[in-house]
FIZAMI-355888 format. One record per residue (C-alpha): residue number from 1; y, x, z. Coordinates in steps of 0.001 Angstrom, whole numbers, plus 500000, padded with zeros to 6 digits. Each point is the difference from the previous one (the first is absolute). Layout:
BEGIN
(r NUM; (Y; X; Z));
...
***
This chain:
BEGIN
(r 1; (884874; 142362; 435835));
(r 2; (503662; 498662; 498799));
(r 3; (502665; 498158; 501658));
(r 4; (501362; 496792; 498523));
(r 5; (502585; 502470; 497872));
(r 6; (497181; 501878; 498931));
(r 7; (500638; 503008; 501883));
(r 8; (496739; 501710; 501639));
(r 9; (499735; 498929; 503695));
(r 10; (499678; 502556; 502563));
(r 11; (496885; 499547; 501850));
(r 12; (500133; 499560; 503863));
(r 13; (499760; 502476; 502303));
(r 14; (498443; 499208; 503137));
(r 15; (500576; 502645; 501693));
(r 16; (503410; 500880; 499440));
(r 17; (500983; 496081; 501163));
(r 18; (498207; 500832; 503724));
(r 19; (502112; 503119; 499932));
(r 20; (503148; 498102; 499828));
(r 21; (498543; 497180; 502323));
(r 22; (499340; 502999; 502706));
(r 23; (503484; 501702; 499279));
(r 24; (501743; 496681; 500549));
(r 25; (498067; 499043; 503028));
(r 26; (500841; 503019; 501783));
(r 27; (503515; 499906; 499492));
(r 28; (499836; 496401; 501340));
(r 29; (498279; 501314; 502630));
(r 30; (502459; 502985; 500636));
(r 31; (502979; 497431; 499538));
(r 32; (498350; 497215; 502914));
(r 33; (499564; 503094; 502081));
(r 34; (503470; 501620; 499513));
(r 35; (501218; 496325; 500942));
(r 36; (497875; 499851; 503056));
(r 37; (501612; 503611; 501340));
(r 38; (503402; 498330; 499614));
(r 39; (498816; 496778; 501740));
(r 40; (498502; 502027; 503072));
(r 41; (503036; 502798; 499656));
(r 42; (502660; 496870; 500291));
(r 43; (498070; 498333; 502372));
(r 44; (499445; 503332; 502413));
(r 45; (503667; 500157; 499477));
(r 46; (500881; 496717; 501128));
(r 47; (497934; 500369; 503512));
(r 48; (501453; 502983; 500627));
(r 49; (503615; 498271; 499363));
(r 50; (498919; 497023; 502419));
(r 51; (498509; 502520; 502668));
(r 52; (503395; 502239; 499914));
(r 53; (502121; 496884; 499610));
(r 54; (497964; 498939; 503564));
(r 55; (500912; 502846; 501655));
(r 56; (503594; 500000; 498887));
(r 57; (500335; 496523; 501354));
(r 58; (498046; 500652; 503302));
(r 59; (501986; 503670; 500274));
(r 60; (502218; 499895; 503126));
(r 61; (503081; 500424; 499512));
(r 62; (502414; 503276; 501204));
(r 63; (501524; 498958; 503457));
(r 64; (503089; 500912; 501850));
(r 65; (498016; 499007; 503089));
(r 66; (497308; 502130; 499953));
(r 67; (499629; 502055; 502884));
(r 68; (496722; 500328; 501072));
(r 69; (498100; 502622; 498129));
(r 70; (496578; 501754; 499377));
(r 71; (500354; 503470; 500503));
(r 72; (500542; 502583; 497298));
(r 73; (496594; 501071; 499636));
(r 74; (501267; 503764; 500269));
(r 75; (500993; 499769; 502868));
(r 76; (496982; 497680; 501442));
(r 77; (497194; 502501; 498787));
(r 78; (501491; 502494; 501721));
(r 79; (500344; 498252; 503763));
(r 80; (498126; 496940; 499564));
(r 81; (500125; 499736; 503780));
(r 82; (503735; 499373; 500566));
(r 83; (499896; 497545; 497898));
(r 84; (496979; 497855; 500655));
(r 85; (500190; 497422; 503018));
(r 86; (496974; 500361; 502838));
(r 87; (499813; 496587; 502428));
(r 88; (502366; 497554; 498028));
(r 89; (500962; 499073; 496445));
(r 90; (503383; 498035; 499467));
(r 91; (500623; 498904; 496197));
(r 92; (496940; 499851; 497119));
(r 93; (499637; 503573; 499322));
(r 94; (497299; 500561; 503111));
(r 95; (499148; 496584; 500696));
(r 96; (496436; 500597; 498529));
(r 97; (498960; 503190; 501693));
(r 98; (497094; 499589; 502246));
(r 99; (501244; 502374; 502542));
(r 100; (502799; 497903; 501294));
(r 101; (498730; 496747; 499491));
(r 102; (499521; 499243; 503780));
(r 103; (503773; 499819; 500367));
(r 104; (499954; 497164; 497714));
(r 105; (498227; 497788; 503304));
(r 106; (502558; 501689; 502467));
(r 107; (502557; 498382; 497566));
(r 108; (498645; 496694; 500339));
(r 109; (500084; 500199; 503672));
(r 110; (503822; 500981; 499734));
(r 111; (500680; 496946; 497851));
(r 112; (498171; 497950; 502886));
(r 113; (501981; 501277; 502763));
(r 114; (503542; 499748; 498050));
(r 115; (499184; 496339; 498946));
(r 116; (499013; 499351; 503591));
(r 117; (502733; 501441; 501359));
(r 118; (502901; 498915; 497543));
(r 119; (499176; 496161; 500007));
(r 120; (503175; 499416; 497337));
(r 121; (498262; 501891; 497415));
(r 122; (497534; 497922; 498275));
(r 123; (497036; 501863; 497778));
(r 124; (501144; 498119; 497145));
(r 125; (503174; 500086; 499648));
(r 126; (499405; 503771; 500555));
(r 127; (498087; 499780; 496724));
(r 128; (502520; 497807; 497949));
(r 129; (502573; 502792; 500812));
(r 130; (497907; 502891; 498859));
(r 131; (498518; 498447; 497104));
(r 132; (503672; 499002; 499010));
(r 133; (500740; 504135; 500106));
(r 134; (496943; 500577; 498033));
(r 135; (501183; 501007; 496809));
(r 136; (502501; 502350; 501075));
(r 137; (498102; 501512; 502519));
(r 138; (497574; 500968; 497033));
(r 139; (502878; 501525; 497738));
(r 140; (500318; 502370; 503189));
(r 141; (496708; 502058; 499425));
(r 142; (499467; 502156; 497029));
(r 143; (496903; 498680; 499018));
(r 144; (498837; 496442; 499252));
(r 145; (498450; 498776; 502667));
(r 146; (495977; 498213; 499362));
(r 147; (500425; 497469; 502619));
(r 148; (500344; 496319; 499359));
(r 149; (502940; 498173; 501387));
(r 150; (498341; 498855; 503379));
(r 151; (498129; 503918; 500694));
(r 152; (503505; 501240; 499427));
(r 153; (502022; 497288; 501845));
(r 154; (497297; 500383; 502899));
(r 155; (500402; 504128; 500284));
(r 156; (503350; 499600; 499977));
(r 157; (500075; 497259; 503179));
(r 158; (497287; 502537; 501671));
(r 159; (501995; 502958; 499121));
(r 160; (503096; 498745; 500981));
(r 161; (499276; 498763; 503746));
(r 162; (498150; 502227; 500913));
(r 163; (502870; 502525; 499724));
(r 164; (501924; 497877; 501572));
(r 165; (497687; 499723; 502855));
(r 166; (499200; 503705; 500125));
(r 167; (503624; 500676; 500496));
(r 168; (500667; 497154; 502855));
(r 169; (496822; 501005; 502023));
(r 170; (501486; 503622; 500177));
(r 171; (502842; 498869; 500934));
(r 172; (498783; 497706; 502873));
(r 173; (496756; 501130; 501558));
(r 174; (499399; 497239; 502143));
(r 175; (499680; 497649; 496296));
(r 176; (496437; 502280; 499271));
(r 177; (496320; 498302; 500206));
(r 178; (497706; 501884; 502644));
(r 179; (497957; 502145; 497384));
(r 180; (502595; 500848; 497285));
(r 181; (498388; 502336; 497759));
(r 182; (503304; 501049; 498965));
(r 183; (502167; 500104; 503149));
(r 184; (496323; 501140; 502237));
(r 185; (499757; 503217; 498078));
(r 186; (502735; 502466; 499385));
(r 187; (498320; 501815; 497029));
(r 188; (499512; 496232; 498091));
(r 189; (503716; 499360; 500329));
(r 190; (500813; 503309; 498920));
(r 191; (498269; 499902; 497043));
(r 192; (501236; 496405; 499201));
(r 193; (503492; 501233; 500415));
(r 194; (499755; 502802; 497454));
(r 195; (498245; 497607; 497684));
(r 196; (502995; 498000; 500186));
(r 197; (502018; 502501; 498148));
(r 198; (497633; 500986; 496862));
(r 199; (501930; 498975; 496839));
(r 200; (496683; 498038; 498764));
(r 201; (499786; 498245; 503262));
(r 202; (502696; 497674; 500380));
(r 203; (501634; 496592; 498765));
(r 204; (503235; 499042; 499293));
(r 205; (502355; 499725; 502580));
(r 206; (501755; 496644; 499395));
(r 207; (496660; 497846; 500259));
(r 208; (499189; 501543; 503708));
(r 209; (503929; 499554; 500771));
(r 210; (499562; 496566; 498511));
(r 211; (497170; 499038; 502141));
(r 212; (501420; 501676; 503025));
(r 213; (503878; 497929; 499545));
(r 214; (497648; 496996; 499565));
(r 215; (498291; 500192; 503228));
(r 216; (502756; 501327; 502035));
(r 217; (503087; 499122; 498129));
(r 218; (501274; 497639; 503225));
(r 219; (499927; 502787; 502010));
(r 220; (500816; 502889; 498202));
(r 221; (503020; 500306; 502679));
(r 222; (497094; 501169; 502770));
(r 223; (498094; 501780; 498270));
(r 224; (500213; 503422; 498044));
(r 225; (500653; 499721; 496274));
(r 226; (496463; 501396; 497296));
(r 227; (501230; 503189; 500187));
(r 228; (500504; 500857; 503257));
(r 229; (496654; 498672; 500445));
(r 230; (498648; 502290; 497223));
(r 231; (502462; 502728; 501023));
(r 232; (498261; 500178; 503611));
(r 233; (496611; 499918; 498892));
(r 234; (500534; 502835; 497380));
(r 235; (502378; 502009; 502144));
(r 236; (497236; 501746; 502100));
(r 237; (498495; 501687; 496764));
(r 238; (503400; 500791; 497887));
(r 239; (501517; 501240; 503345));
(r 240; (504130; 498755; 499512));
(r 241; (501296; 499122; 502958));
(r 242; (502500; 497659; 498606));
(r 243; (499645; 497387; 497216));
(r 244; (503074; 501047; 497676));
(r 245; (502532; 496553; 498947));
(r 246; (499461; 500963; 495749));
(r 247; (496278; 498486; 500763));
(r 248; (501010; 497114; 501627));
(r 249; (502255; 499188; 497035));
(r 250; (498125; 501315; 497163));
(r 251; (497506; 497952; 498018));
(r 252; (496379; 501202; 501277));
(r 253; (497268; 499407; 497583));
(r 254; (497241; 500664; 502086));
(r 255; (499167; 501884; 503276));
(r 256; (499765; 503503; 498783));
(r 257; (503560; 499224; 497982));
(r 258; (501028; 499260; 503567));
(r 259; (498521; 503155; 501391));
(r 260; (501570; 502241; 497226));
(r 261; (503371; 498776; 500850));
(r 262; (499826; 500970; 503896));
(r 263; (499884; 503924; 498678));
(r 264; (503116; 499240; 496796));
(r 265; (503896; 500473; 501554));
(r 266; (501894; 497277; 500770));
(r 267; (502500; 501393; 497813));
(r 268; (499250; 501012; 495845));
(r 269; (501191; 502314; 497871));
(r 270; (500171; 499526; 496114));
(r 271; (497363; 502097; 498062));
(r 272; (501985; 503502; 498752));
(r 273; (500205; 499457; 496351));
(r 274; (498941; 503806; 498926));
(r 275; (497749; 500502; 497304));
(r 276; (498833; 503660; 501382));
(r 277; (496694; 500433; 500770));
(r 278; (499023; 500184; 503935));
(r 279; (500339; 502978; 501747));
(r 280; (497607; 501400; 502463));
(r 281; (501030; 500935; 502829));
(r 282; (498549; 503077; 501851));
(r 283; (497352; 499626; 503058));
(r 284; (501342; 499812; 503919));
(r 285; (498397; 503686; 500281));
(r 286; (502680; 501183; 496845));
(r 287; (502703; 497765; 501143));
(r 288; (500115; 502068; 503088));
(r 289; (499833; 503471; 498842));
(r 290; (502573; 498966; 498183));
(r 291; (502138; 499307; 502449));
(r 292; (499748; 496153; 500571));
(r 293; (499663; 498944; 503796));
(r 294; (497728; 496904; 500034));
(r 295; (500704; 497476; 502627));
(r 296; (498618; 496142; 501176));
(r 297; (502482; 497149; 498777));
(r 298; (500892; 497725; 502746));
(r 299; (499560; 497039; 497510));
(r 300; (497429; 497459; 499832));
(r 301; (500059; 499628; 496741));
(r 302; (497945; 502507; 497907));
(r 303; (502274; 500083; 496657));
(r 304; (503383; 501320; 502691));
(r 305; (499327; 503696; 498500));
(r 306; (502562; 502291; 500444));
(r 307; (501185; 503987; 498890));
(r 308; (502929; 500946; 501009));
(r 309; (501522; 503380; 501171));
(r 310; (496090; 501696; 499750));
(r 311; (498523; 497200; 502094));
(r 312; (497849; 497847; 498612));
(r 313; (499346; 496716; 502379));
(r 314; (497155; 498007; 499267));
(r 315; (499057; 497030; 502204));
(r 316; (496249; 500040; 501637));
(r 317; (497082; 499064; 498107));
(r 318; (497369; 498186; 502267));
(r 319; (496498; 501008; 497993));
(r 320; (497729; 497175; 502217));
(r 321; (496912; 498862; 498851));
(r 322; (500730; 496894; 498205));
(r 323; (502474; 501886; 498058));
(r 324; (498349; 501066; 496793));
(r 325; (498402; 496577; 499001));
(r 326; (503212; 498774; 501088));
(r 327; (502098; 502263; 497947));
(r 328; (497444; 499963; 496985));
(r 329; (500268; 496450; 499701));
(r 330; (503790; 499972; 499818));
(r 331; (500160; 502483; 497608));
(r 332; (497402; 498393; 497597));
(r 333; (502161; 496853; 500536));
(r 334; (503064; 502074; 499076));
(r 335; (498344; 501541; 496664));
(r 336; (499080; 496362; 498821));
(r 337; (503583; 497862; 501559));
(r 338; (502988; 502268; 500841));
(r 339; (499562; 502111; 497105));
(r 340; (503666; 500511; 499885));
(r 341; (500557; 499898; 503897));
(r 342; (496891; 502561; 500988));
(r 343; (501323; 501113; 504218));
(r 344; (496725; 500918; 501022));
(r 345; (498837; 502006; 496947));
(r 346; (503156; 502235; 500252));
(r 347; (499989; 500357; 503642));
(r 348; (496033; 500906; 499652));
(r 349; (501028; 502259; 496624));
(r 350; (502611; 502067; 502610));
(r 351; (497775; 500384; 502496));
(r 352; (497198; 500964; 497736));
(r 353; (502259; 502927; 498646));
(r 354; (500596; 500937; 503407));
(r 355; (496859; 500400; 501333));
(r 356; (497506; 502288; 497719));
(r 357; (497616; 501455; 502688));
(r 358; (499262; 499126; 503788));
(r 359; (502466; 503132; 500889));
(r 360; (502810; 497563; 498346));
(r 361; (498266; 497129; 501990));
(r 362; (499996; 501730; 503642));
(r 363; (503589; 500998; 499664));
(r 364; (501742; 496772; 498968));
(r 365; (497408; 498725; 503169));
(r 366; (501285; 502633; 502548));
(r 367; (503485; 498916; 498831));
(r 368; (499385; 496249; 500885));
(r 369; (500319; 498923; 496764));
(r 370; (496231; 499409; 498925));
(r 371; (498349; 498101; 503527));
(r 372; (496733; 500351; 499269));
(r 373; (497154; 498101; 501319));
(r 374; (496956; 500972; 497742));
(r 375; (498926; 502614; 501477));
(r 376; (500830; 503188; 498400));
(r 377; (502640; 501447; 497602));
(r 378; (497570; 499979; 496815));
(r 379; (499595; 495970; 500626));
(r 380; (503434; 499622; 499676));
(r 381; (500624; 502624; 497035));
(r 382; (497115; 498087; 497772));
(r 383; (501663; 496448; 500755));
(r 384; (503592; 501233; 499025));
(r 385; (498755; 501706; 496672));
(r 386; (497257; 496838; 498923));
(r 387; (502194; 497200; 501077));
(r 388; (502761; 500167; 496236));
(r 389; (496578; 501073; 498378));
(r 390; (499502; 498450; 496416));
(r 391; (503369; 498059; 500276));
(r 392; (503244; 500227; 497889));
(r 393; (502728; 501004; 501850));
(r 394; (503896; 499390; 499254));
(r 395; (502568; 503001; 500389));
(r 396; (502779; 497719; 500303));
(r 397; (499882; 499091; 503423));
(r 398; (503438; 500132; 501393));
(r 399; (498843; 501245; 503589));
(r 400; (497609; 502763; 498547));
(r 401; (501917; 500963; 496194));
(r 402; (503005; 501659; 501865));
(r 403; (498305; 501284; 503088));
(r 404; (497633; 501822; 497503));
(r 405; (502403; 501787; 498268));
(r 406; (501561; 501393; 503373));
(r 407; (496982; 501249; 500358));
(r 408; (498627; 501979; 497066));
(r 409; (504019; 501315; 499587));
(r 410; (500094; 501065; 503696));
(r 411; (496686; 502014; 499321));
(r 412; (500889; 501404; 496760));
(r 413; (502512; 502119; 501607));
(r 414; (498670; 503228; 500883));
(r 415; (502198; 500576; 502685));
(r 416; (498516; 497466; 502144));
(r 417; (496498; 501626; 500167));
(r 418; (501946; 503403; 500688));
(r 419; (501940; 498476; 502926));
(r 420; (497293; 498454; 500962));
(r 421; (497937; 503224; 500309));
(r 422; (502600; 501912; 501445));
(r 423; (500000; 497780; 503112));
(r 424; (496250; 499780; 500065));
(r 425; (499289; 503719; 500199));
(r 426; (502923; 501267; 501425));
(r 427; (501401; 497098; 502423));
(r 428; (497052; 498880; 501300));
(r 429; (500436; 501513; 503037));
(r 430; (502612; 500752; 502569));
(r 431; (498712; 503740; 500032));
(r 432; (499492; 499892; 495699));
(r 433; (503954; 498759; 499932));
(r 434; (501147; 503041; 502156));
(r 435; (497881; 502183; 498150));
(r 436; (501754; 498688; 497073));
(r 437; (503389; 500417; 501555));
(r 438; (499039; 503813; 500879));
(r 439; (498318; 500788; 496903));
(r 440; (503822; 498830; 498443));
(r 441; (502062; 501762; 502194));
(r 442; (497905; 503121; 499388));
(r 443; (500469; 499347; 496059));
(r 444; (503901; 499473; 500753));
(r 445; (500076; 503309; 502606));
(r 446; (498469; 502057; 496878));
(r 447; (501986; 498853; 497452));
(r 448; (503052; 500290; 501745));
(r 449; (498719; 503905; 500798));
(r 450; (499536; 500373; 496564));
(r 451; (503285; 499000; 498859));
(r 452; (501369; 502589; 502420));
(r 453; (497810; 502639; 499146));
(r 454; (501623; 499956; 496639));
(r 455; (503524; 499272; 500388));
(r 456; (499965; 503580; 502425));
(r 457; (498230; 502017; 497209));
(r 458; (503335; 498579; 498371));
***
């Protein structure tokens, strides 16, 4: 067969034509599907953009007003009891936890009685105040809280005056209902005290003072201020017999804020700027045989610690038993606010160092500095050396940085264990000092016979 030039035609091949029909259709098909992974790649891309973007926009932002926090989970799993509330929640953290709830009907009857009894307060202006403080009441905790505006605004009215409440009725006893659950059992208002000062359990302090200056505003004259209200009711379980002035003028954030400054001194000293790492110091059992006489500081305040010519003065230490949920709670509260401004920790740090085993324990007690009231010297050991557990301690601390130092140099000298030795074996005694004095003179009368001895064989 030719071609119109007359060249010989090349017959068809059938098959070869379906062999580039197939070859072309799968790259098509390897093209369309190539295109498809890029579609679902860019559009996978783009939902993850919009669901980060989402929680960028809805991610709350950094606070200088937080002050109400979760506990560091270190320090929770270890002594989940101190820090977990038993009859009462105040704040969202507990509100939901079914072994507390019944409180949440004692509160209403609280709100019924203060209404009742406060006729110038009306319920809803009560609730146009609050839900005015809303948002920076929530930029206090360090967590969002899942509660629309009216289940926040209403546990914050709750909340709010039924502290109040609790701290008028205990401060006038004829003002309580026949049947107070509270008030009619000492063990309930025990517990709800020590609730009160658990770093998850509280709200901020300038929405119950704002509700409180509401109501009683006119008559602040005749009546005690918030704080001397809170300082009574807390006083029986921190056990300070007077409220220092710093608290009264300091800017409380919340109750256990409050409570932490009762124990701080009125006076403070700037943070030693050292660099060195923290020394520490030797136990009370090898401070004495080293020559240091321990003695009870007549100060209330537990930071007055004082060495000075041997004698180390340290004020009393009243172990009770709200103390280590108490002192747990302030600590935690230190390690996630004061970072920079840690009292407690240090104190707790010094004392820690101090007391290694219940022999440590029973003499700082028999010296009056330890009072303790939990029963036994190994009680009081174990509380000392878990309370600083898992936290980070400064070395800084102007009242402890120096006095350490004091310390670890006085001990370091050899002579004061030899000294101190001397007068335990030898001077113990009226009859072990004039054997002493004999066993010298005897030394003298033969030395001074020797001496003689030899200057006649002269």
């Amino acid at each position: 067969m030719m071609n119109n030039r007359g060249a010989p035609r090349t017959p068809e091949r059938p098959w070869e034509k379906s062999a580039d029909n197939h070859v072309s259709i799968n790259i098509e098909s390897l093209n369309i599907e190539n295109l498809n992974n890029k579609l679902i790649s860019r559009r996978n891309h783009a939902n993850l953009a919009f669901s980060i973007r989402r929680k960028l926009r809805s991610l709350p932002t950094l606070s200088s007003e937080c002050s109400i926090f979760r506990v560091p989970k270190k320090l929770w799993c270890s002594y989940e009891e101190a820090f977990t509330p038993r009859v009462v929640a105040i704040g969202p953290y507990h509100r939901h936890s079914q072994s507390i709830k019944q409180m949440e009907d004692h509160k209403l009857r609280y709100l019924q009685s203060f209404l009742k009894h406060n006729r110038n307060c009306r319920l809803e202006e009560c609730i146009e105040k609050i839900r005015s403080w809303e948002e920076r009441a929530r930029r206090c905790y360090d967590e969002v809280i899942d509660l629309d505006s009216d289940e926040f605004t209403e546990m914050m009215l709750l909340d709010g005056i039924f502290v109040i409440q609790l701290f008028l009725l205990f401060q006038n006893p004829k003002w309580r209902a026949n049947g107070d659950r509270i008030f009619g059992n000492p063990r309930m208002l025990y517990d709800v005290r020590r609730d009160m000062t658990l770093l998850e359990n509280q709200m901020p302090f300038f929405a119950i003072e704002g509700l409180f200056k509401m109501v009683f505003g006119a008559h602040q004259k005749h009546m005690p201020g918030l704080l001397e209200l809170a300082y009574g009711f807390f006083r029986p379980g921190t056990n300070i017999e007077d409220m220092p002035e710093v608290v009264m003028e300091s800017e409380v954030q919340h109750f256990l804020d409050a409570i932490r400054l009762l124990y701080l001194p009125s006076v403070r000293k700037a943070p030693c700027e050292s660099e060195e790492e923290m020394e520490f110091i030797p136990s009370a059992t090898e401070l004495v045989a080293a020559g240091v006489k321990l003695r009870k500081g007549k100060s209330k305040c537990l930071f007055d610690i004082v060495f000075k010519n041997e004698v180390l003065e340290i004020p009393q230490f009243k172990i009770l038993y709200p103390t280590e949920s108490c002192f747990r709670n302030i600590i935690a509260f230190e390690q996630c606010y004061y970072r920079n401004d840690s009292y407690l920790i240090d104190y707790m740090c010094f004392m820690d160092h101090l007391v290694n085993t219940p022999g440590d324990a029973k003499l700082l007690i028999d010296k009056g500095i330890i009072e303790n009231w939990l029963g036994n010297d190994e009680a009081a050991t174990h509380l000392i050396n878990t309370l600083c557990r898992e936290t980070f301690m400064r070395s800084n601390n102007a009242y402890f940085y120096s006095l350490r130092r004091k310390l670890v140099e006085h001990c370091q000298k050899p002579h004061n264990k030899w000294k101190t030795t001397f007068k335990r074996d030898y001077c113990s005694s009226p009859w072990a000092v004039l054997s002493v004095i004999a066993a010298m003179v005897l030394l003298t009368l033969t030395v001074v016979q020797t001496v003689c001895s030899l200057l006649s064989l002269k």
